[in-house]
N, C-alpha and C positions, 0 to 999 in steps of 0.2 A: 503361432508364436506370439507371447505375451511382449510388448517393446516397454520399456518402465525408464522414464522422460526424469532426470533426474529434479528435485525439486528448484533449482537454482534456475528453470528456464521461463521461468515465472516470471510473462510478460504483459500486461492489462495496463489500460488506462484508467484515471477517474472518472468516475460519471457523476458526480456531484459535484458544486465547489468544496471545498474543503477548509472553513474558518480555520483559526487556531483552537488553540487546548485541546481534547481527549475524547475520544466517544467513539461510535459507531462511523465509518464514514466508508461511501457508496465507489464502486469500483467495477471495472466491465465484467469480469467474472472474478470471486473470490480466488484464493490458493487451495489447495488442498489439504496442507499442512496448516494445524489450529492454530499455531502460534511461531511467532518467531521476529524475521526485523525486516524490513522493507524499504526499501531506496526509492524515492519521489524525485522525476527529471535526473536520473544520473547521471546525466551527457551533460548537465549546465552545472556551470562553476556557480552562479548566483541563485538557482531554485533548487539545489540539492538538496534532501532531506531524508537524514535516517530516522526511521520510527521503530517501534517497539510496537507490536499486536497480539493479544492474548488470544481472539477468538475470530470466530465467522461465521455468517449465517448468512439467511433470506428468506426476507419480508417483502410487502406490497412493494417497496419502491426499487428493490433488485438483489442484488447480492455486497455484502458489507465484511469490515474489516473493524474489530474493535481496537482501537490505536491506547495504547494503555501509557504512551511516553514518545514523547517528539525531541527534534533536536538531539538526535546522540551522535556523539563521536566527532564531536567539536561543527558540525552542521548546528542551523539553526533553526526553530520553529517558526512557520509561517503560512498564507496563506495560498492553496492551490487552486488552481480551474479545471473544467471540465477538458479532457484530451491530454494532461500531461503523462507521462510515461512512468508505471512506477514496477520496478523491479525487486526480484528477489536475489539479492549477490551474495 
């Protein structure tokens, strides 16, 4: 019997710091789903951060998340460290 994890339990850390602005950035294992939006620390009122991701892959340095748009839905862009919590709600 096949069990099919719906995509919203979509629970990984960063493995990278994560400056601001737009690009590729490193995460403990990608999502499954190519695109969509991603919540960074959702449990804190001050590092929340919804993004926008088109893509994913992996390269030498692990598995990544193309972040296409930071700051949505009245959160704001900024910078992340390795170990914060980033979900798929």
């Amino acid at each position: 019997m096949t069990i099919h994890i719906p995509e919203n339990f979509y629970k990984e850390t960063i493995a990278q710091d994560w400056p601001t602005g737009t690009g590729n950035f490193y995460v403990s294992a990608k999502p499954t789903k190519t695109s969509g939006w991603l919540v960074i620390s959702p449990s804190s009122s001050t590092l929340r951060e919804i993004v926008a991701y088109t893509a994913v892959g992996t390269d030498g340095t692990g598995d990544y998340v193309t972040v296409s748009e930071r700051g949505v839905g009245g959160t704001t862009e900024q910078t992340h460290v390795i170990g914060e919590t980033i979900r798929m709600n």
